[in-house]
N, C-alpha and C positions, 0 to 999 in steps of 0.2 A: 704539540697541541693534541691534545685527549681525542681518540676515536670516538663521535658519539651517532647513535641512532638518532636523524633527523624526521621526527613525527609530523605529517600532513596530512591534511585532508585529502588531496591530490596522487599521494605519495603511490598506490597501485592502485587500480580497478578491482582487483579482485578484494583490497582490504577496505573499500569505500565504507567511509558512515557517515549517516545524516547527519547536519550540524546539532541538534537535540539529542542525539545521543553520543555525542563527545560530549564526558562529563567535565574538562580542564582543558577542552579546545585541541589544538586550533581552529580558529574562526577567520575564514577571509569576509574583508568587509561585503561583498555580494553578499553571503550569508544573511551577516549581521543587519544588512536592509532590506534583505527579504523577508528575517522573522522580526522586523521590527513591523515591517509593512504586514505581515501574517494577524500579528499580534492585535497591530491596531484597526485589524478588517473585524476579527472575530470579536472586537468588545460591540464593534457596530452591528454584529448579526444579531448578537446576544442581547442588544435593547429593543431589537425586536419581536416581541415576543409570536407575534402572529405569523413570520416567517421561520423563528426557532421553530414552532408545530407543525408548519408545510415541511419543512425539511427531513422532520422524526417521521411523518407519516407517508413520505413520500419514499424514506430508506426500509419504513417497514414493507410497504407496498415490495418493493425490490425485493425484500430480502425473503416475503414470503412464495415471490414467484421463482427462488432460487431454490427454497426448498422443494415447491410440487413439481420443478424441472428435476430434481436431483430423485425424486421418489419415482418420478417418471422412469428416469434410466434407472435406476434401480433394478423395478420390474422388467424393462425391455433387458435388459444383462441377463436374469434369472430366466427368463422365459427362451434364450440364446439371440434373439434382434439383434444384439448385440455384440461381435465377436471379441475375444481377448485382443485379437489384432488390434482390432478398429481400437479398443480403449489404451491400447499400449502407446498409437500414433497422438492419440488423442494429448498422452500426460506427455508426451515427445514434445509435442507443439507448446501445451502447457509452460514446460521448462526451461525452451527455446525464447519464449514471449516475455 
């Protein structure tokens, strides 16, 4: 019997991909009731429309307080507030998380 590479989703931690980006599977059926249940939440958000705009304006909202936090450190780095340490531990924890 032929040696062959046996391809999983399972198969290492380190080679994980999400079941939408396997383009020719495998798909364990948890998966496939997941994104059938994904699928059929997001036609239900998507009819309605007045929760579709809370949700846009609620990400813009975030996303604008991510940038004047990001402009903030910014300046505190340039001005030295800020040490190399502190931000080295900082992408540590980042990459740990």
């Amino acid at each position: 019997m032929p040696r062959a590479a046996i391809e999983s989703s399972t198969a290492s931690p380190d080679k994980y991909r999400e079941p939408h980006e396997r383009s020719n599977g495998p798909w364990d059926d948890y998966e496939l009731d997941e994104g059938g249940r994904h699928l059929d939440r997001a036609e239900k958000i998507k009819a309605n429309g007045k929760y579709v705009e809370a949700i846009a304006k609620h990400h813009e909202k975030k996303a604008k307080t991510h940038r004047d936090l990001a402009h903030k450190a910014r300046h505190l780095r340039k001005s030295g507030a800020i040490s190399d340490k502190a931000l080295e531990r900082a992408a540590e924890r980042k990459h740990h998380a």
